[in-house]
C-alpha positions as a LaTeX table, in Angstrom:
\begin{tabular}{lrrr}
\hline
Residue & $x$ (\AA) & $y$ (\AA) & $z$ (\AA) \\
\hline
Unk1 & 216.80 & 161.35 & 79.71 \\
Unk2 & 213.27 & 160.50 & 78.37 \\
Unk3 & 212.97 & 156.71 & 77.48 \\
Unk4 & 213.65 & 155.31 & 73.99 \\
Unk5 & 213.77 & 152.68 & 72.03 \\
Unk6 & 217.45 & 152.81 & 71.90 \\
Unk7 & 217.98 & 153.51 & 75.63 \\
Unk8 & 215.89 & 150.54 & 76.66 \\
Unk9 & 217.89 & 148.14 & 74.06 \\
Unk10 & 221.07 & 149.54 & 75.65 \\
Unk11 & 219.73 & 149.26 & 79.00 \\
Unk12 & 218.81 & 145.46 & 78.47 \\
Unk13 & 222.14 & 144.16 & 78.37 \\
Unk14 & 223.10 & 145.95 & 81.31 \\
Unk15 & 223.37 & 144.89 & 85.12 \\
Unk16 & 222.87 & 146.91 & 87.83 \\
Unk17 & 223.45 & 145.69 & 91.43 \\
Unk18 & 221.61 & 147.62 & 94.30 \\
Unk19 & 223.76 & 147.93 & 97.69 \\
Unk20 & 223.59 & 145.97 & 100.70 \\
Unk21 & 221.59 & 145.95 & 104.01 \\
Unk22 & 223.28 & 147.25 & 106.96 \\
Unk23 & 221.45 & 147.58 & 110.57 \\
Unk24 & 217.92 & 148.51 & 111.18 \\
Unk25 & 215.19 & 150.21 & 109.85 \\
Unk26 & 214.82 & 153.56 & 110.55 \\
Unk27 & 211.85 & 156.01 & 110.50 \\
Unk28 & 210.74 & 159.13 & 108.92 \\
Unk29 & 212.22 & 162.81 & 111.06 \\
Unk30 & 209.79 & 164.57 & 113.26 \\
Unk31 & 207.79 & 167.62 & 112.23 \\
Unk32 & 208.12 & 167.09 & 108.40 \\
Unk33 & 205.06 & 165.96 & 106.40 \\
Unk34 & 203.59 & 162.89 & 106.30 \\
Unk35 & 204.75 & 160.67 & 102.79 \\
Unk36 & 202.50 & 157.59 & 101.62 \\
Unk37 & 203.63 & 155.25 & 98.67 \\
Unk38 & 201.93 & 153.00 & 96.68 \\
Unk39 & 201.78 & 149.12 & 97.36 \\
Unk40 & 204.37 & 148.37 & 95.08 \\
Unk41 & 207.62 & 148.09 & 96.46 \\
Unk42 & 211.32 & 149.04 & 94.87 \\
Unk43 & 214.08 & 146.89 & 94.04 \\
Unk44 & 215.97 & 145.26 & 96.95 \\
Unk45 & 219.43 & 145.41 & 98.32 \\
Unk46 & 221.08 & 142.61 & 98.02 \\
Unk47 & 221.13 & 140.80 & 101.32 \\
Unk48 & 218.38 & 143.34 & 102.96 \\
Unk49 & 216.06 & 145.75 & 102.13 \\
Unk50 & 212.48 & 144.98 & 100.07 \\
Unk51 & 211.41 & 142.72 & 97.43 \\
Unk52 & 211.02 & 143.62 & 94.03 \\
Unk53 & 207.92 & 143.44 & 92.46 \\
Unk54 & 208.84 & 143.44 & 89.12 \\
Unk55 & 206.70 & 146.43 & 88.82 \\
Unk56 & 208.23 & 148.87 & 86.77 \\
Unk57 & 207.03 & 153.10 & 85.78 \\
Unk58 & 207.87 & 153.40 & 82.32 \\
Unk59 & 204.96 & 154.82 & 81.30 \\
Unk60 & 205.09 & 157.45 & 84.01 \\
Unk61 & 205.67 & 161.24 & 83.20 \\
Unk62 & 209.71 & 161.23 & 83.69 \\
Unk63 & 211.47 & 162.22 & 87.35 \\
Unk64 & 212.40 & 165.64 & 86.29 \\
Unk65 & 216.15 & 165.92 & 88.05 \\
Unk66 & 218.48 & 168.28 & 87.75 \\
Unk67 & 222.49 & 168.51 & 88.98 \\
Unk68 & 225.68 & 170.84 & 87.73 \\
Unk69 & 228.57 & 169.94 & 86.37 \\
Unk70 & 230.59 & 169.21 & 89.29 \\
Unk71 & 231.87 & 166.27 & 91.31 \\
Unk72 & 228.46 & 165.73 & 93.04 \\
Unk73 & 226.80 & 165.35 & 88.80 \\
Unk74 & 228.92 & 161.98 & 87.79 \\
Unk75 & 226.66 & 159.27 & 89.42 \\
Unk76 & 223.69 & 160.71 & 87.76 \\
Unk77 & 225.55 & 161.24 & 84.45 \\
Unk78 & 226.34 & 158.11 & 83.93 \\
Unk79 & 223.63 & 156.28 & 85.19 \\
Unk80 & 221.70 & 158.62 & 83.16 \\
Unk81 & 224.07 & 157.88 & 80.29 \\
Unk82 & 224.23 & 153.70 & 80.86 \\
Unk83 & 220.18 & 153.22 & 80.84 \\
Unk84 & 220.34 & 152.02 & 84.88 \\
Unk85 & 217.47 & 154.07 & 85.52 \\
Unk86 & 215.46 & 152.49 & 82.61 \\
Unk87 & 216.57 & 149.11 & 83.77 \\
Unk88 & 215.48 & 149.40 & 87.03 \\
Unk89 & 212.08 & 150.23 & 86.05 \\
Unk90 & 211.72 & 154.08 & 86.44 \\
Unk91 & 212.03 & 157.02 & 83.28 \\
Unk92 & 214.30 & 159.98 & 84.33 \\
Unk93 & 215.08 & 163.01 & 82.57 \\
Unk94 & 218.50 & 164.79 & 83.59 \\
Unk95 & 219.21 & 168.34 & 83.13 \\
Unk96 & 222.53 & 170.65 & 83.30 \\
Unk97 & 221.98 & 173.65 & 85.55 \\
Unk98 & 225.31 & 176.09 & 86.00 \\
Unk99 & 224.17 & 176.50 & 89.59 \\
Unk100 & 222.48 & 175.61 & 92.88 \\
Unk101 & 220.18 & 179.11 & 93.02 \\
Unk102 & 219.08 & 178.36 & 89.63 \\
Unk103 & 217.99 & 174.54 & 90.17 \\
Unk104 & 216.13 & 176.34 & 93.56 \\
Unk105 & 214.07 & 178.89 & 91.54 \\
Unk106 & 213.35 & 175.82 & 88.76 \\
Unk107 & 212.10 & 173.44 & 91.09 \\
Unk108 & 210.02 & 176.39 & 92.96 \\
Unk109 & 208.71 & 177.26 & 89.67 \\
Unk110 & 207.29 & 173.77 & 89.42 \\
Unk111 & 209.88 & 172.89 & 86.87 \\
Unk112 & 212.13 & 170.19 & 88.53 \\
Unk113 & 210.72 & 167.36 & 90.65 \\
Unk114 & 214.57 & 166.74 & 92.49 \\
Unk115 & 217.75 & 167.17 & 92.40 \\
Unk116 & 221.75 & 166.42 & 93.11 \\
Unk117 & 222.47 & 169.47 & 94.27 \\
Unk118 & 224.97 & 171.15 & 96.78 \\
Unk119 & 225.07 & 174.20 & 99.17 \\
Unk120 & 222.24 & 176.62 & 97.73 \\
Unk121 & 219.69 & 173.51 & 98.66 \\
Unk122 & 219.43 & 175.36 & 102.43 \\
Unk123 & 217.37 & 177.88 & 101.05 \\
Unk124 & 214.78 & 175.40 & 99.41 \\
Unk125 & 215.10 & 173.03 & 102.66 \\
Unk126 & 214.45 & 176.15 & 104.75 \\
Unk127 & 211.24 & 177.58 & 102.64 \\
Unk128 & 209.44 & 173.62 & 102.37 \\
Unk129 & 210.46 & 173.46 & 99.15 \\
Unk130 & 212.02 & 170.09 & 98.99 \\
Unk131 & 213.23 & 167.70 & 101.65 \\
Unk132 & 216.71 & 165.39 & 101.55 \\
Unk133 & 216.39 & 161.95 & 100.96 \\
Unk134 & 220.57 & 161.31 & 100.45 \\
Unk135 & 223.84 & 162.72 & 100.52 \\
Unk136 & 225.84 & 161.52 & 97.84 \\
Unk137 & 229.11 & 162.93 & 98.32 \\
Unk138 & 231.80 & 165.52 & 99.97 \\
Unk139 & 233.26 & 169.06 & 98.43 \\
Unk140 & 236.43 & 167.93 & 98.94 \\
Unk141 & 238.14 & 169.98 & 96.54 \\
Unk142 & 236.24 & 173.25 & 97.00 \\
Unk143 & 238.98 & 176.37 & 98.16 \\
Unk144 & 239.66 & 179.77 & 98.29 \\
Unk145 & 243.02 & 180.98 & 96.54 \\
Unk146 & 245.02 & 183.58 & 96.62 \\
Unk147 & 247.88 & 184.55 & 94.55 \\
Unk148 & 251.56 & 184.01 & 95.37 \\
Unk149 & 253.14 & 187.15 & 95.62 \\
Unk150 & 249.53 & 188.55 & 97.56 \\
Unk151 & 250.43 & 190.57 & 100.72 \\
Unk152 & 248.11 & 187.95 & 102.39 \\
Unk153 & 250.28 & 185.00 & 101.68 \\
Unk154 & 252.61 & 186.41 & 104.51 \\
Unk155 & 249.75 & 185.94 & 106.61 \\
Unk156 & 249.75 & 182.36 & 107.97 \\
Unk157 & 248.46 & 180.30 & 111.10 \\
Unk158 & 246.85 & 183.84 & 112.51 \\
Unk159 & 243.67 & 181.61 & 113.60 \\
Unk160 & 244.06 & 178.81 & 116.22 \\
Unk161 & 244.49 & 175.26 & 115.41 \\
Unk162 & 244.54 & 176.34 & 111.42 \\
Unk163 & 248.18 & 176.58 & 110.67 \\
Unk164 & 247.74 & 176.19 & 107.02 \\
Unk165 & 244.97 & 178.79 & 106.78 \\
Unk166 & 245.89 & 182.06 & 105.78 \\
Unk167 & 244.70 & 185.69 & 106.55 \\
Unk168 & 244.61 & 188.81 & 108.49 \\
Unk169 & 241.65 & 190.80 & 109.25 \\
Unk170 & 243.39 & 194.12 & 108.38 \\
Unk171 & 244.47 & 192.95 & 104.89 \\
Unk172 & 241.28 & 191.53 & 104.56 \\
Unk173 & 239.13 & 194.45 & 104.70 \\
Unk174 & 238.06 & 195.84 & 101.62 \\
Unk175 & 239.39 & 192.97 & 99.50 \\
Unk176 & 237.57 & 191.86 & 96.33 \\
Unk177 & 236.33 & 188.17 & 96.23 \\
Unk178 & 235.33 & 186.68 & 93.57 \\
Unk179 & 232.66 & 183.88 & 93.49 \\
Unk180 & 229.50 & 183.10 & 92.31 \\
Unk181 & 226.86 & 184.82 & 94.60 \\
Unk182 & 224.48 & 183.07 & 96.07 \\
Unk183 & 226.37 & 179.90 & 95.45 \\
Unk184 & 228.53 & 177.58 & 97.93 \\
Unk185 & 231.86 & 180.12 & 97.28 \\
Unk186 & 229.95 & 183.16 & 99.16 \\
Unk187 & 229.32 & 181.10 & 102.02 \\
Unk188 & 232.80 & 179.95 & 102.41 \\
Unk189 & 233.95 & 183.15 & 102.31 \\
Unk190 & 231.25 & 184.10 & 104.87 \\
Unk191 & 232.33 & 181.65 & 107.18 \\
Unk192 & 236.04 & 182.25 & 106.20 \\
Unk193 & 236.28 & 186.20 & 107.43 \\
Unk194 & 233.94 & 185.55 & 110.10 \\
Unk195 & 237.24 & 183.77 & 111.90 \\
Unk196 & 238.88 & 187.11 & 111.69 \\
Unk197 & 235.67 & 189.05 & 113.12 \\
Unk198 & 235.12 & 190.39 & 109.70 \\
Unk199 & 231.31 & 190.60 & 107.87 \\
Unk200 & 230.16 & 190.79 & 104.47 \\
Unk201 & 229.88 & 194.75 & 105.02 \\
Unk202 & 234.09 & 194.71 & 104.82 \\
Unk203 & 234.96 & 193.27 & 101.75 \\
Unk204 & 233.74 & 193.15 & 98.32 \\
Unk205 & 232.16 & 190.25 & 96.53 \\
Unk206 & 232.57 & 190.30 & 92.57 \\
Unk207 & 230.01 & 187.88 & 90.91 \\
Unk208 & 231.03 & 185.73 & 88.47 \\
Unk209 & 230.50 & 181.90 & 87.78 \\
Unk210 & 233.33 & 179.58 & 87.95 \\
Unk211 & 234.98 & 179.32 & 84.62 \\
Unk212 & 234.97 & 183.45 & 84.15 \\
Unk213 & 236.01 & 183.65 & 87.47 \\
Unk214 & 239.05 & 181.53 & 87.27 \\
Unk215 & 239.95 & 182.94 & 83.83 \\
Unk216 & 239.45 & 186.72 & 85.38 \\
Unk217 & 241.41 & 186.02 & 88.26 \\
Unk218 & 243.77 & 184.42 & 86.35 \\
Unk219 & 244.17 & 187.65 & 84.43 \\
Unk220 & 244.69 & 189.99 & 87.64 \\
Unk221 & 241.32 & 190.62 & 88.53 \\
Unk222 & 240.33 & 190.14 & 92.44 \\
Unk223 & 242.35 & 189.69 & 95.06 \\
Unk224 & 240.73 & 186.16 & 96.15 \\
Unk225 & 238.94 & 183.50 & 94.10 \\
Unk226 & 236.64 & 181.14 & 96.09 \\
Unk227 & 236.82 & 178.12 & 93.21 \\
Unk228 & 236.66 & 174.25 & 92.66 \\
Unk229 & 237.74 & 171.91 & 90.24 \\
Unk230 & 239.02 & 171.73 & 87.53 \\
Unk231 & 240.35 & 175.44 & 88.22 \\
Unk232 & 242.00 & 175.23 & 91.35 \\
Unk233 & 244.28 & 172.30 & 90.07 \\
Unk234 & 245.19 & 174.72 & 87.19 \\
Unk235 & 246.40 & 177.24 & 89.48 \\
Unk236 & 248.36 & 175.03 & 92.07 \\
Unk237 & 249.83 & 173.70 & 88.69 \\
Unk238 & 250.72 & 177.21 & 87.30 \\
Unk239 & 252.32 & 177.76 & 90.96 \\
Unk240 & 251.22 & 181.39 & 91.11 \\
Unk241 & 248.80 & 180.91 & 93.42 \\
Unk242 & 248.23 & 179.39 & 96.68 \\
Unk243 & 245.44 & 177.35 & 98.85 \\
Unk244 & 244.61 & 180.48 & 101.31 \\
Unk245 & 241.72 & 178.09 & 102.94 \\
Unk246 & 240.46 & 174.81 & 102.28 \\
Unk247 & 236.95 & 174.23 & 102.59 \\
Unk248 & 236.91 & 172.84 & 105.88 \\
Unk249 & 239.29 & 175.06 & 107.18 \\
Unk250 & 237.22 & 178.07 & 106.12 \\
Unk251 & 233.80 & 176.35 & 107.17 \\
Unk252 & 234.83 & 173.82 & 110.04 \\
Unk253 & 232.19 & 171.92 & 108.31 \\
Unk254 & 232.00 & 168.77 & 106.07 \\
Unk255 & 230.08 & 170.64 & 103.19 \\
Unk256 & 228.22 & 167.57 & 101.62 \\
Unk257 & 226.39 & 167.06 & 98.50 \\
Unk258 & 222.93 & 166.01 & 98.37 \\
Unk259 & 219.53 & 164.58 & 97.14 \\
Unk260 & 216.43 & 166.30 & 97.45 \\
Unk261 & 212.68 & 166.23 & 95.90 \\
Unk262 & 209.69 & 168.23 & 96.39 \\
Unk263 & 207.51 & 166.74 & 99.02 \\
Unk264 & 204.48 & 166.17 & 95.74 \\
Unk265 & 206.90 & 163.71 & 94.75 \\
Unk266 & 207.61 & 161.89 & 97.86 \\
Unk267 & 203.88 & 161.63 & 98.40 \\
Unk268 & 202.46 & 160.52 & 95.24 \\
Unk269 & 206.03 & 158.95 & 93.36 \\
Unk270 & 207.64 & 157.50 & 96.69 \\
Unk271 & 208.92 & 153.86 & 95.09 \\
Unk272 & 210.32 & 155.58 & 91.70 \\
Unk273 & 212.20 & 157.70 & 94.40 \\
Unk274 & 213.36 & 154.54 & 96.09 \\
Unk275 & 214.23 & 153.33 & 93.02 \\
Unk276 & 216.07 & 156.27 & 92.04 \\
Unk277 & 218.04 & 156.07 & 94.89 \\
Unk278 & 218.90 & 152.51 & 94.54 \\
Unk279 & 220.98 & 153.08 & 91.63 \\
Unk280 & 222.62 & 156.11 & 92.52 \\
Unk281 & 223.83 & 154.27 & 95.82 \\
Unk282 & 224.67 & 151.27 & 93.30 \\
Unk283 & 226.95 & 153.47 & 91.15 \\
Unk284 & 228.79 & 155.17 & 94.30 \\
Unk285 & 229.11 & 151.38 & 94.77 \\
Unk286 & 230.22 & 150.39 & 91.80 \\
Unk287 & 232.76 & 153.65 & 91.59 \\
Unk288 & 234.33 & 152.96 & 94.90 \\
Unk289 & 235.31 & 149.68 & 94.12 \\
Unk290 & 236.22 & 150.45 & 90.97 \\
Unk291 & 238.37 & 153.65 & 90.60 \\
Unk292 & 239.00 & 153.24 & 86.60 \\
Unk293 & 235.49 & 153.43 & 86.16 \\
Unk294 & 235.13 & 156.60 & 88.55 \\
Unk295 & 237.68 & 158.63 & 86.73 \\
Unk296 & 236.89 & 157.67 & 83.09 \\
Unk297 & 233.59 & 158.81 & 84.00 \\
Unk298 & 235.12 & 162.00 & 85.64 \\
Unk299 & 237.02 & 162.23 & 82.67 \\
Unk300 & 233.89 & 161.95 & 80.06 \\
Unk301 & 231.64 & 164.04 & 82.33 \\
Unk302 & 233.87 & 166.96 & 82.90 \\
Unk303 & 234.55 & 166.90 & 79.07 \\
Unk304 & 230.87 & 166.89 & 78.11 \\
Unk305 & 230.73 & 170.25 & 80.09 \\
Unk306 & 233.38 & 171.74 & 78.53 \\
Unk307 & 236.17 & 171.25 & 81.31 \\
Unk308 & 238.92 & 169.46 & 80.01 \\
Unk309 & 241.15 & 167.63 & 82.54 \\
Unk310 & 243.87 & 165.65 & 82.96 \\
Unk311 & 244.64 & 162.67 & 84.90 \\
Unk312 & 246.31 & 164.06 & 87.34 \\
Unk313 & 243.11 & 166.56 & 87.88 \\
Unk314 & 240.74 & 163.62 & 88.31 \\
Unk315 & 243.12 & 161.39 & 90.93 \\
Unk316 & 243.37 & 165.04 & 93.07 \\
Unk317 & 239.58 & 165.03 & 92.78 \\
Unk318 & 239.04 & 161.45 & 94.15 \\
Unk319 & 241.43 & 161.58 & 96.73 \\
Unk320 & 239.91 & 164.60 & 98.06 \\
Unk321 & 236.27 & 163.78 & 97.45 \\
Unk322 & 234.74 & 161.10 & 99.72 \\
Unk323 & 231.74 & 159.29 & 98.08 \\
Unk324 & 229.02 & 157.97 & 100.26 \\
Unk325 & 228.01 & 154.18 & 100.36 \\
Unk326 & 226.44 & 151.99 & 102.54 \\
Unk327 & 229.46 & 151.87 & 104.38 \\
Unk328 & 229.42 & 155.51 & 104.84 \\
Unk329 & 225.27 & 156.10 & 105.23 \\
Unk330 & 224.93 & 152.99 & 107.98 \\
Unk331 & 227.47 & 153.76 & 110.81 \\
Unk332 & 226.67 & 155.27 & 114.28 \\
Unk333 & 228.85 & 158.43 & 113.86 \\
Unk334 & 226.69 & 159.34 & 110.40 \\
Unk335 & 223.91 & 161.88 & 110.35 \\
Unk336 & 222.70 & 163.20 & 106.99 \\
Unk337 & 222.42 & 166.64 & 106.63 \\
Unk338 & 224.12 & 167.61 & 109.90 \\
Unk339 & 226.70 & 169.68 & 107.66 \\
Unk340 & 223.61 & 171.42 & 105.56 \\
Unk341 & 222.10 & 172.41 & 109.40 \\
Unk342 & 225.33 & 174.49 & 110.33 \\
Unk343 & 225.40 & 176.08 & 106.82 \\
Unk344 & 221.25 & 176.71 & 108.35 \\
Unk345 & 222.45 & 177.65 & 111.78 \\
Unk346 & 225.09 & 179.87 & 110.62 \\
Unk347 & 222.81 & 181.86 & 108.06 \\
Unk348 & 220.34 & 182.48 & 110.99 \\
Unk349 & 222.98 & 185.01 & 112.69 \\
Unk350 & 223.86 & 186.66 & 109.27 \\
Unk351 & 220.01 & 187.08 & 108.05 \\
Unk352 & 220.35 & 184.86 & 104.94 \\
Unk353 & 217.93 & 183.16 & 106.09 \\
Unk354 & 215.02 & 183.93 & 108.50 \\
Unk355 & 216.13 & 183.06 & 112.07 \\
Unk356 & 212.45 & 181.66 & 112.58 \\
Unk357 & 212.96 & 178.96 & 109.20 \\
Unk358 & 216.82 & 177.68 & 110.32 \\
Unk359 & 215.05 & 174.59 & 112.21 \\
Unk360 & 212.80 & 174.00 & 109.10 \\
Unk361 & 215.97 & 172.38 & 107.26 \\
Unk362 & 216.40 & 169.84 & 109.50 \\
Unk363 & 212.74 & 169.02 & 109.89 \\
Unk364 & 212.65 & 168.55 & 106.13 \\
Unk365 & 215.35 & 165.76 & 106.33 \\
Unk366 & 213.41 & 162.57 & 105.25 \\
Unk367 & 215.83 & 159.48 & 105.57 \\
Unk368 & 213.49 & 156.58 & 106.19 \\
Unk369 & 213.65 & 156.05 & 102.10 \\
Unk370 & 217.12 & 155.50 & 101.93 \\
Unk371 & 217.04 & 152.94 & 104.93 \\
Unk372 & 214.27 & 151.20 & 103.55 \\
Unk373 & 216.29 & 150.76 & 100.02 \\
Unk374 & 219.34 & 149.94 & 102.01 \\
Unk375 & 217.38 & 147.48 & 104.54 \\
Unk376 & 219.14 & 149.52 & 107.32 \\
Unk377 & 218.85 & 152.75 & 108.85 \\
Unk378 & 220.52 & 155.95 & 108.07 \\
Unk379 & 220.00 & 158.67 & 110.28 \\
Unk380 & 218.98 & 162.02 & 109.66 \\
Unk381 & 220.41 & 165.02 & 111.90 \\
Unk382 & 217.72 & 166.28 & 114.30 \\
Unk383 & 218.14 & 168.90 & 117.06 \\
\hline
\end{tabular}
């Protein structure tokens, strides 16, 4: 939020770590525009990465970022919430948006300077709107459900190597599913009936955003529910209703959550971005080695928003929800944004996105900023 007196007194007594080096430097991905900082440089990983300068941008207009109130929000809540960012020099100003397409249209309005955002970011990476700078975390606990005692639950294993999956493409057809259009949901049901050689033209999606979704389908509305957390907990604990896909079984992809700004930004802000990023890597840090911390934040976050949990809730949400760290971001089998691209790829054969703007994702994938605030490289996907 906007600096005050009281957030910088509460910042003061606070301190914040940045994460360590880890390999090489890496460079900026072809074809994307060019990004200049100023001379100043951000605070350094311990053990690699740049000096700090002792600069700070306090008196800067506020980074204008935006998340949702999901898994991917909690490392910007509460370093939002402990004064990190005004400790490490830089003034942000968080916002709550219900949704992915609505942080899009804000940040294309001019409105929003970044983002932690999830799924809908494709569209913006496709038009030039923003780039990725980070991924900051998996949808682990994203699913579609069905209920118990749906003719579709005697449908199991019909698709190779999924034996857990459920489905047929003649009960399918002409099903209602309800999700939030335009939204992460619609695409894994996309991907889902697409197994079973079924389109968007054979079933029926009924918009709704999560919480009336759940509660509708809770009440006998819809015949599938593509959902997340805290809802989907709620149902497996009723025990009316089943997993019919997990995420990766209904995607075969690891559906990641990620950081992006408008290339403006990057240009003419590029060291409060690095700066930004070194505490958000510092609190997946400090909540991975530290899982008390991670789910009393979970806890107070998801609370905040009006979804009240319990602690079961939040240790089925960190078990299934993978949080990236230097660890993660610095290892030959990692490439950011490589899930984001097949989300690309695969909207290029349905028309949700122009076939001739699928390769503009990856060629706004800018990961040279997080490898110089790690002092190692991260790779980006590339083609």
């Amino acid at each position: 939020m906007k600096n005050s007196i009281l957030r910088k007194a509460l910042a003061m007594g606070l301190a914040a770590m940045l994460v360590a080096g880890c390999g090489k430097t890496g460079g900026a991905p072809a074809e994307t525009p060019g990004t200049s900082g100023t001379t100043d440089t951000a605070p350094a990983a311990d053990g690699g990465g740049e000096e700090s300068t002792g600069t700070d941008y306090l008196d800067n207009e506020p980074l204008r970022i935006a998340t949702m109130p999901h898994q991917m929000g909690i490392t910007l809540y509460y370093a939002d919430k402990m004064g990190l960012f005004e400790q490490a020099g830089i003034n942000v100003e968080m916002s709550m948006f219900v949704g992915g397409a609505a942080i899009n249209e804000a940040i294309g309005a001019g409105e929003l300077d970044g983002a932690i955002s999830g799924l809908a970011s494709v569209y913006a990476l496709s038009n030039g709107l923003v780039r990725m700078v980070g991924e900051v975390d998996t949808a682990g606990t994203d699913c579609l459900m069905i209920r118990a005692d749906s003719p579709l639950a005697a449908e199991k294993g019909n698709i190779e190597g999924k034996p857990d999956m459920y489905g047929s493409a003649e009960l399918l057809k002409g099903q209602e599913l309800i999700c939030q259009v335009g939204q992460a949901n619609q695409f894994y049901f996309t991907k889902y009936i697409s197994q079973f050689g079924l389109t968007e033209n054979d079933i029926n999606f009924v918009n709704m955003e999560d919480a009336a979704g759940a509660q509708a389908f809770m009440s006998g509305e819809g015949d599938m529910i593509g959902t997340k957390m805290p809802y989907m907990y709620e149902m497996l604990k009723d025990g009316g209703y089943i997993i019919a896909a997990s995420v990766g079984d209904a995607t075969d992809i690891l559906i990641k959550d990620c950081v992006i700004f408008t290339p403006e930004i990057l240009e003419t802000r590029r060291e409060e971005v690095k700066i930004f990023l070194s505490v958000i890597y510092d609190v997946n840090e400090q909540f991975a080695a530290d899982e008390e911390l991670r789910a009393q934040t979970i806890n107070e976050f998801f609370a905040e928003n009006g979804k009240e949990v319990v602690d079961e809730q939040v240790a089925y949400e960190m078990e299934h929800c993978m949080l990236f760290t230097k660890d993660t971001l610095c290892t030959d089998d990692y490439f950011m944004g490589d899930g984001m691209q097949s989300v690309a790829d695969f909207y290029g054969t349905t028309g949700a996105i122009d076939p001739d703007r699928v390769d503009n994702v990856y060629k706004n994938y800018d990961s040279s900023l997080l490898s110089e605030v790690l002092g190692g490289e991260v790779k980006a996907f590339s083609k």
